[in-house]
C-alpha positions in Angstrom: 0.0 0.0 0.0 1.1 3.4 -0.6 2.4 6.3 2.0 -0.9 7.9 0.5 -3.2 5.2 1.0 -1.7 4.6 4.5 -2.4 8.4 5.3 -5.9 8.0 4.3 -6.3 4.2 6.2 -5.4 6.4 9.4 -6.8 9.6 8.8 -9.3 9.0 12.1 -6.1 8.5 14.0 -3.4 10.6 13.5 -5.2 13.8 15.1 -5.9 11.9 18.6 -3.1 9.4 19.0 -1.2 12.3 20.7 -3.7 12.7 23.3 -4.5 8.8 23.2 -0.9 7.6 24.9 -2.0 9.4 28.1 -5.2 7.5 28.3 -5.6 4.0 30.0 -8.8 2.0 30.5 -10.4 0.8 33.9 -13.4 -1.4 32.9 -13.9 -4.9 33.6 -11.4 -6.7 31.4 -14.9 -8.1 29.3 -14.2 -8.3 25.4 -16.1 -5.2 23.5 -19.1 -6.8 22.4 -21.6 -3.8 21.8 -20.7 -2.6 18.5 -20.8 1.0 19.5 -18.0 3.1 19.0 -16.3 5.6 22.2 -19.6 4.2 24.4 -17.3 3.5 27.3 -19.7 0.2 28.3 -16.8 -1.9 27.7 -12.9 -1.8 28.1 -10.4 -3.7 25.8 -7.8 -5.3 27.5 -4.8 -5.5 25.9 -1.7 -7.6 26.7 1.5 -7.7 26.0 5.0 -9.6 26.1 7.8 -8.8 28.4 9.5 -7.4 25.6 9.6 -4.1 24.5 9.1 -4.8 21.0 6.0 -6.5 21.2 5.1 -4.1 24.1 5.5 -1.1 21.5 3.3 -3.4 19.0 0.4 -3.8 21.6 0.9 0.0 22.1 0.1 0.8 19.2 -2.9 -1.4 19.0 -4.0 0.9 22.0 -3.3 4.1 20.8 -5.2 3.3 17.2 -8.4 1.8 19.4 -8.5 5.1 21.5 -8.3 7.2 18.4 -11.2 5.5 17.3 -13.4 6.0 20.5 -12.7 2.1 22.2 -12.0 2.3 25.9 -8.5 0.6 26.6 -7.1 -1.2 29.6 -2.9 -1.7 29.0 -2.0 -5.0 30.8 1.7 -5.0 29.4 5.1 -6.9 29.7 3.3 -10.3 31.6 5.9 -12.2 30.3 6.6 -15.2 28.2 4.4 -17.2 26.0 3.6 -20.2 28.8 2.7 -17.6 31.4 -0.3 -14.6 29.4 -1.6 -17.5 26.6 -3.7 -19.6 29.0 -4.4 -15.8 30.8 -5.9 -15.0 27.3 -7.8 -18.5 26.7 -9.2 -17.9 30.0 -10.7 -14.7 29.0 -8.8 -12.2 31.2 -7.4 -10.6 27.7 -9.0 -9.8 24.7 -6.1 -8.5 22.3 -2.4 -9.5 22.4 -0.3 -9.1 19.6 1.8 -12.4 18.6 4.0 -14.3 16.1 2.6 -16.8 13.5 5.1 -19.3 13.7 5.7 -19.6 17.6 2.2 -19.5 18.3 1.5 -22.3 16.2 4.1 -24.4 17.6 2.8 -23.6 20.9 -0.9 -25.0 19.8 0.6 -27.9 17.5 4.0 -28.6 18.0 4.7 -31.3 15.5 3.3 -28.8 12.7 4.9 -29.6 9.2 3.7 -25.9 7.8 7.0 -24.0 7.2 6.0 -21.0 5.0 4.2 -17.8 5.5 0.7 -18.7 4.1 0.9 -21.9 5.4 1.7 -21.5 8.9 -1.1 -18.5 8.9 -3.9 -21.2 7.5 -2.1 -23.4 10.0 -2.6 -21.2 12.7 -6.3 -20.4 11.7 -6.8 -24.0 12.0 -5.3 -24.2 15.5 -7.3 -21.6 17.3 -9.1 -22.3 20.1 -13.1 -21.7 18.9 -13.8 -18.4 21.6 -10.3 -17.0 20.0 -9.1 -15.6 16.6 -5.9 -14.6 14.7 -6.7 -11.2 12.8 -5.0 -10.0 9.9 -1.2 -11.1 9.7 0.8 -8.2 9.1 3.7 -7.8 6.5 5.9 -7.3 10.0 8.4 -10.2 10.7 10.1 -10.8 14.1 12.2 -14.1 13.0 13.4 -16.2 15.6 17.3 -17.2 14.9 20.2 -18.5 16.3 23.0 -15.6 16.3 27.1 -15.9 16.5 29.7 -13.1 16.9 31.1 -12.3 13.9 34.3 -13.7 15.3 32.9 -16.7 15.9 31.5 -17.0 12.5 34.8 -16.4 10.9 36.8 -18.5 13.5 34.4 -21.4 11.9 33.6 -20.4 8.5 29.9 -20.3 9.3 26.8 -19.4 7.0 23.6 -21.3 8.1 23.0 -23.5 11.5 24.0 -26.7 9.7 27.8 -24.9 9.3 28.3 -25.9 13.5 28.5 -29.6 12.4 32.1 -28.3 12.0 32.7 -26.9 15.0 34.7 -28.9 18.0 35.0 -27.0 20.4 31.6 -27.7 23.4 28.7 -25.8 22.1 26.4 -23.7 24.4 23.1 -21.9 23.4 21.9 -19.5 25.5 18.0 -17.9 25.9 15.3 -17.7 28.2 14.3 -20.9 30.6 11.4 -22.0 28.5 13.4 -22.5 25.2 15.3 -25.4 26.5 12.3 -27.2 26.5 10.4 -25.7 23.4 11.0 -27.0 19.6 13.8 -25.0 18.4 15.8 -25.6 21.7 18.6 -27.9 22.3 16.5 -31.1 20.9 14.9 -29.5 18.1 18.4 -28.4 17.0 19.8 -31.7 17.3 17.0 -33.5 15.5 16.9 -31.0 12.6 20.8 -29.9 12.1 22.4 -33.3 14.1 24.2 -30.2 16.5 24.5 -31.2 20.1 24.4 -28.4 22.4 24.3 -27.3 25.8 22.1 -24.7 27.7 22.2 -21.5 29.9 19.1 -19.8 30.8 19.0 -16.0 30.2 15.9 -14.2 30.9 16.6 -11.0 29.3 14.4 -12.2 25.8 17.9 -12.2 23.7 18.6 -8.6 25.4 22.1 -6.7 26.8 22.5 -9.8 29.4 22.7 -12.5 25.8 24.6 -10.3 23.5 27.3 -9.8 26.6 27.2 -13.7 27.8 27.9 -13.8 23.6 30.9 -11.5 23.4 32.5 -13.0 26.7 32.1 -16.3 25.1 29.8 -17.5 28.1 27.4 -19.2 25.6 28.3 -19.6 21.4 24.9 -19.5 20.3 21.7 -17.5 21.2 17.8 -17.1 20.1 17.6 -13.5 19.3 15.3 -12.4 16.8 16.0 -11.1 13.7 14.0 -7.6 14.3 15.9 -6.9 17.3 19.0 -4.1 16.3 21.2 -5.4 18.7 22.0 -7.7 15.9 23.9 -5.0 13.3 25.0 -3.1 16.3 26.9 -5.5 17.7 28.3 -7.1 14.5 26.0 -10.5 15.1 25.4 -12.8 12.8 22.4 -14.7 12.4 22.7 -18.1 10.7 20.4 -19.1 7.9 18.2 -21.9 9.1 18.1 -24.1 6.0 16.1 -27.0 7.8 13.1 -24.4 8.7 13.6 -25.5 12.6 12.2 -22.0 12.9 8.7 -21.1 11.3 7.8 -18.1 9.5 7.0 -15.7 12.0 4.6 -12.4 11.3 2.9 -10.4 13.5 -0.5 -11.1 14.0 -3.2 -10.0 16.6 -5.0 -12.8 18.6 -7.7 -11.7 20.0 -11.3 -13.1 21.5 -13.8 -14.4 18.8 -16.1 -11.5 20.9 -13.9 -8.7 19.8 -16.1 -5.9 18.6 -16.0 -6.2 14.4 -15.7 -2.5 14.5 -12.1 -2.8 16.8 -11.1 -5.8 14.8 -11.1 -4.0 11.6 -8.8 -1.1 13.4 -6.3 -3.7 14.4 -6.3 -5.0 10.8 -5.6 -1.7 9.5 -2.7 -1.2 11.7 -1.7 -4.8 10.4 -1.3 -4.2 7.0 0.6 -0.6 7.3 3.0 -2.3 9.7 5.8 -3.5 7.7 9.6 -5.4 8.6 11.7 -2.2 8.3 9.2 -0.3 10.0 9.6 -2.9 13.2 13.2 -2.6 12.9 12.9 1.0 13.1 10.6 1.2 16.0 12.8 -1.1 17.6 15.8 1.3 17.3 14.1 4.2 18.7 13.3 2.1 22.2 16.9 1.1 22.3 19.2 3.5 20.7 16.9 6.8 22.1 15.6 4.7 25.3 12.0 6.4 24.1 9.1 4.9 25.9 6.7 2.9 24.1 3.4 5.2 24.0 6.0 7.9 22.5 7.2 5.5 19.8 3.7 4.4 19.2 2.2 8.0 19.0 5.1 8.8 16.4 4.4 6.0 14.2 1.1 6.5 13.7 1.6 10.5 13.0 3.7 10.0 10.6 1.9 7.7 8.4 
């Protein structure tokens, strides 16, 4: 879509998002089911991951829903993936932005689907019936497995399959849960045949990673490919030729009782959301350590 278009898709919210970030909701946490816009009968709650990036994401979502007259309630940074999903199958949230790829493993993980469309139709599949993905967006936050530079030319490596050749004792380092998720120690060894060992970090591929990586604490860590730590630091991220990890968009999941009205706002921030724009968003929270209602507010003024 075109800067034009994208003007015109957001013309309802540029003018308020301003005033929006200083707004939070207080109702009871029930999904919007009225169908009447700026009512203030119901309050969207809106998650969010202990990560600033998706944190941003979901602010974003809050700022556009306030612009458009939806009462918001900001439950933010509750943590990993095991600890807010069965919060939001319970009904406690109503709109969380997530990842395609993960959150299908997370619902099926012996999924064959690999690609893009296929984990998305995957995903749809997967659902629980009183929940729903929205629109995925064009927005990619990759999971991969990142060397030093050094390290990468110490072993001559391209891809994941490329640590088959490396002899010295392995050790990949992320948060808690990954040891026992998919694309963890087992997962790599079933798809690349690479043995590793593991050391928790619960920094979400943060400072506390990228340090344990350039002190040659761990060799190998899950950072994803949005974050800017990446170029900053001179990182490498290894192409994954086996597809251990799955295509991974943004995509809102929300309650199947979302207001139609609210759904089709989150859409629309959806499709003008794109990779380089994540990337850049990212930047701004660590490069100008800007909060994430002023990065949100931002984005959506200048679109």
């Amino acid at each position: 879509m075109s800067n034009s278009n994208m003007r015109r898709v957001f013309a309802g919210l540029v003018g308020f998002a301003a005033a929006a970030a200083l707004l939070t909701g207080c109702g009871s946490g029930d999904p919007l089911s009225t169908g009447n816009q700026g009512d203030g009968e119901e309050t969207i709650v809106i998650g969010s991951q202990d990560y600033y990036s998706n944190e941003i994401i979901a602010e974003i979502y809050a700022q556009a829903l306030e612009a458009e007259g939806f009462s918001v309630d900001r439950q933010f940074r509750i943590g990993q993936r095991e600890i807010y999903l069965p919060e939001i199958e319970a009904g406690k949230i109503d709109l969380f932005p997530e990842y395609t790829g993960p959150l299908l493993q997370y619902w099926e993980a012996d999924t064959e689907a690999r690609l893009s469309d296929d984990v998305y139709q995957a995903l749809q599949q997967a659902t629980p019936d009183d929940l729903q993905v929205l629109d995925q967006s064009p927005a990619t936050d990759q999971d991969s497995y990142v060397v030093t530079e050094e390290f990468a030319k110490t072993w001559n490596l391209r891809s994941i399959e490329d640590l088959q050749r490396v002899t010295d004792p392995l050790t990949l380092g992320a948060n808690s849960e990954a040891e026992q998720r998919p694309n963890g120690p087992k997962g790599l060894q079933e798809s690349y045949g690479v043995s590793v060992g593991f050391t928790p970090i619960e920094d979400g591929g943060g400072s506390l990673t990228v340090k344990a990586l350039q002190d040659n604490d761990i060799q190998l860590a899950i950072i994803y490919t949005a974050d800017p730590s990446i170029k900053t630091n001179n990182l490498v991220a290894l192409e994954d030729t086996a597809g251990l990890f799955l295509a991974s968009h943004v995509v809102p999941l929300a309650s199947a009782d979302l207001d139609p009205k609210a759904a089709k706002v989150v859409n629309r921030v959806s499709e003008a959301l794109t990779a380089d724009d994540l990337v850049q968003l990212n930047a701004r929270s660590v490069n100008e350590q800007l909060s994430p209602d002023v990065i949100a507010r931002d984005w959506l003024q200048n679109l």
